[in-house]
C-alpha positions in Angstrom: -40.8 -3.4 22.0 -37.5 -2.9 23.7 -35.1 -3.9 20.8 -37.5 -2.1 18.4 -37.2 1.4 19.9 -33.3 0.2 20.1 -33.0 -1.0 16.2 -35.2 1.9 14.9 -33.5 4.6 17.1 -30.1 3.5 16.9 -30.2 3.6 13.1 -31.8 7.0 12.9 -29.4 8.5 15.1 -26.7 7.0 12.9 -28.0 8.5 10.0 -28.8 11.7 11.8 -26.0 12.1 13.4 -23.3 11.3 10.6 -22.0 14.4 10.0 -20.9 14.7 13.9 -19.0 11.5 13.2 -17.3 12.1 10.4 -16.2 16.0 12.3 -15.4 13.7 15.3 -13.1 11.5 13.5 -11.1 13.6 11.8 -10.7 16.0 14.8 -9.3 12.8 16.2 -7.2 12.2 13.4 -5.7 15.4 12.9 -4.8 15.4 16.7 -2.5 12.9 16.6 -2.4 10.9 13.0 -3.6 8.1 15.2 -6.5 5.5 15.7 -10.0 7.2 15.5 -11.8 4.1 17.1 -11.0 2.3 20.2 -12.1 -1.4 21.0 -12.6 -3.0 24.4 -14.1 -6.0 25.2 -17.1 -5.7 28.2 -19.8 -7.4 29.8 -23.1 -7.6 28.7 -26.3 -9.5 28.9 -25.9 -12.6 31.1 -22.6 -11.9 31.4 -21.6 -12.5 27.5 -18.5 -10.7 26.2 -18.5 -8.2 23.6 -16.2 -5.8 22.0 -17.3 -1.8 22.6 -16.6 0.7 20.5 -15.9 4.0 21.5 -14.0 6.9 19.8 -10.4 6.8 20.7 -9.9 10.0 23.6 -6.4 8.4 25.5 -3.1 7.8 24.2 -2.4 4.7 22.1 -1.4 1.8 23.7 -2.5 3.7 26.8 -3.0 0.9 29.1 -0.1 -1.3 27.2 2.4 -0.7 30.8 0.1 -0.1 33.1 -2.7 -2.9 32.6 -6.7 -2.4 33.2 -6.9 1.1 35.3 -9.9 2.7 36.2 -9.8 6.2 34.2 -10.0 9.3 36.6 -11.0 12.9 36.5 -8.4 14.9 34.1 -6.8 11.4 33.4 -3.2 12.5 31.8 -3.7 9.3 29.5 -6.1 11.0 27.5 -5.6 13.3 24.5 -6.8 16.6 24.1 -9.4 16.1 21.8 -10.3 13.2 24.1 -10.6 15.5 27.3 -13.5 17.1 25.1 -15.1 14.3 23.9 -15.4 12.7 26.9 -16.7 15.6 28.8 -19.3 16.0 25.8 -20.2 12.3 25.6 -19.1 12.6 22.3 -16.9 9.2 22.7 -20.3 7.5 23.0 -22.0 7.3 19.7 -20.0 4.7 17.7 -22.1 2.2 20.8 -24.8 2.9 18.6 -23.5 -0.2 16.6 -23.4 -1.9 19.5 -26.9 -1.7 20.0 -28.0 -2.3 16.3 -26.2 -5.2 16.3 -27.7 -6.2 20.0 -24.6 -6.1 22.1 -26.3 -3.3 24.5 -29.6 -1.2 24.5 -30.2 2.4 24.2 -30.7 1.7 28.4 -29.0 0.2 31.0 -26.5 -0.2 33.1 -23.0 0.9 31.7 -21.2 -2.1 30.5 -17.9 -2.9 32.6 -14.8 -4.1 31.5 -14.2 -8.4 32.8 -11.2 -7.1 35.0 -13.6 -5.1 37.2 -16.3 -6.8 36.3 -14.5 -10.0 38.7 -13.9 -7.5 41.4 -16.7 -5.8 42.4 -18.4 -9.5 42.2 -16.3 -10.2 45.1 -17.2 -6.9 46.6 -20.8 -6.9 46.2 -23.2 -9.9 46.0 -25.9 -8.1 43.9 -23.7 -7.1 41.4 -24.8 -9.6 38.8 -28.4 -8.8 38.7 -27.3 -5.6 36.5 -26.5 -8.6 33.7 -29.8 -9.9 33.7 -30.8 -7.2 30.9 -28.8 -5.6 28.1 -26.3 -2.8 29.6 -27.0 0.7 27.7 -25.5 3.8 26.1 -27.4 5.4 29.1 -29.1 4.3 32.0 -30.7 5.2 35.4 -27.8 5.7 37.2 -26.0 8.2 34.8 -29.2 10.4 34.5 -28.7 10.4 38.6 -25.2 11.5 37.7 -23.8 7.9 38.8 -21.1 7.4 35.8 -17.0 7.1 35.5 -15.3 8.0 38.3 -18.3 8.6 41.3 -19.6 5.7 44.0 -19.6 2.2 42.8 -21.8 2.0 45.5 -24.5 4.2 44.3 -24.3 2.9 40.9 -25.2 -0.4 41.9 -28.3 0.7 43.6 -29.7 2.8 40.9 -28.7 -0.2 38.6 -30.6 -2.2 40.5 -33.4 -0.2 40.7 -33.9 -0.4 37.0 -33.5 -3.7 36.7 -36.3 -4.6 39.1 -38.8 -1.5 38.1 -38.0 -1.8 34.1 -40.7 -0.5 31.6 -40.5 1.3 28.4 -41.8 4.3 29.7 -38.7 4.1 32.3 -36.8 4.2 29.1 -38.3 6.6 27.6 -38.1 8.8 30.8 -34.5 7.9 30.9 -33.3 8.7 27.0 -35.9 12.8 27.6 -33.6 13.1 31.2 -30.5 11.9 29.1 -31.1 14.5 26.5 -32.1 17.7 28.6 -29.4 16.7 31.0 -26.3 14.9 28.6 -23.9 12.9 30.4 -22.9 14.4 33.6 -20.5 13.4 36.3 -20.8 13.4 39.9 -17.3 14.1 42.3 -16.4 10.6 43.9 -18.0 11.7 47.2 -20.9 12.0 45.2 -21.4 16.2 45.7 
């Protein structure tokens, strides 16, 4: 039922929302003449890697000096379009080929990148049980406000909670909050 309401969603909001992606991209575009999508590779279900795509919102070749860096509030990496669309959650919706294709689900927990991904194993000891479902385009923990730069801490535990009370209604609950709400961001100390 799951990857049902994910196919038949996903693909709807694709269709629905094409004319947001094609205004998206060429806002990017016309920016800076640059890339409009941006590929990372992430960690998914049973800790399987998979490429994410995301519109572009930093710099090309942003992390090419620097390495994997955790992005921050007003990151100076990112563009000015990019400011926007991540504030708006715009950057999001190409991940709804991820989850046609069955890299993620509509809900989750927010895939991480392998670089962190190794170091808050070492940190926390539960941290693996968020890969024993398909990570999301939204989840538990970003309805709470838990997302980007805000307490590792208290993502994990509302990750966790999801993982061990899952049910369709849950994601149902969680796709109405993510939709009255959008995708909001707590301060690090969590205010």
């Amino acid at each position: 039922m799951k990857r049902c309401l994910d196919v038949s969603v996903s693909v709807a909001a694709m269709i629905f929302l094409a004319p947001v992606f094609v205004i998206v991209a060429l806002a990017i575009r016309m920016a800076d003449g640059g890339a409009i999508l941006y590929r990372q590779i992430r960690v998914g279900l049973n800790g399987r890697r998979f490429t994410i795509i995301k519109f572009r919102t930093m710099q090309e070749n942003a992390e090419r000096d620097l390495g994997a860096i955790w992005s921050v509030p007003q990151d100076p990496r990112c563009t000015k379009i990019g400011y926007y669309l991540r504030r708006s959650g715009l950057d999001e919706l190409p991940q709804l080929w991820n989850i046609l294709r069955g890299d993620m689900s509509l809900v989750g927990p927010r895939p991480e990148r392998p670089e962190f991904t190794r170091e808050f194993r070492r940190e926390h000891r539960d941290y693996d049980l968020r890969h024993s479902v398909r990570t999301g385009l939204t989840g538990y923990a970003q309805i709470h406000g838990w997302r980007g730069y805000t307490s590792l801490d208290e993502r994990l535990r509302h990750d966790i909670y999801y993982v061990h009370n899952w049910s369709l209604a849950l994601d149902l609950r969680i796709l109405l909050m993510t939709l009255l709400r959008g995708w909001s961001e707590r301060t690090r100390a969590g205010a």
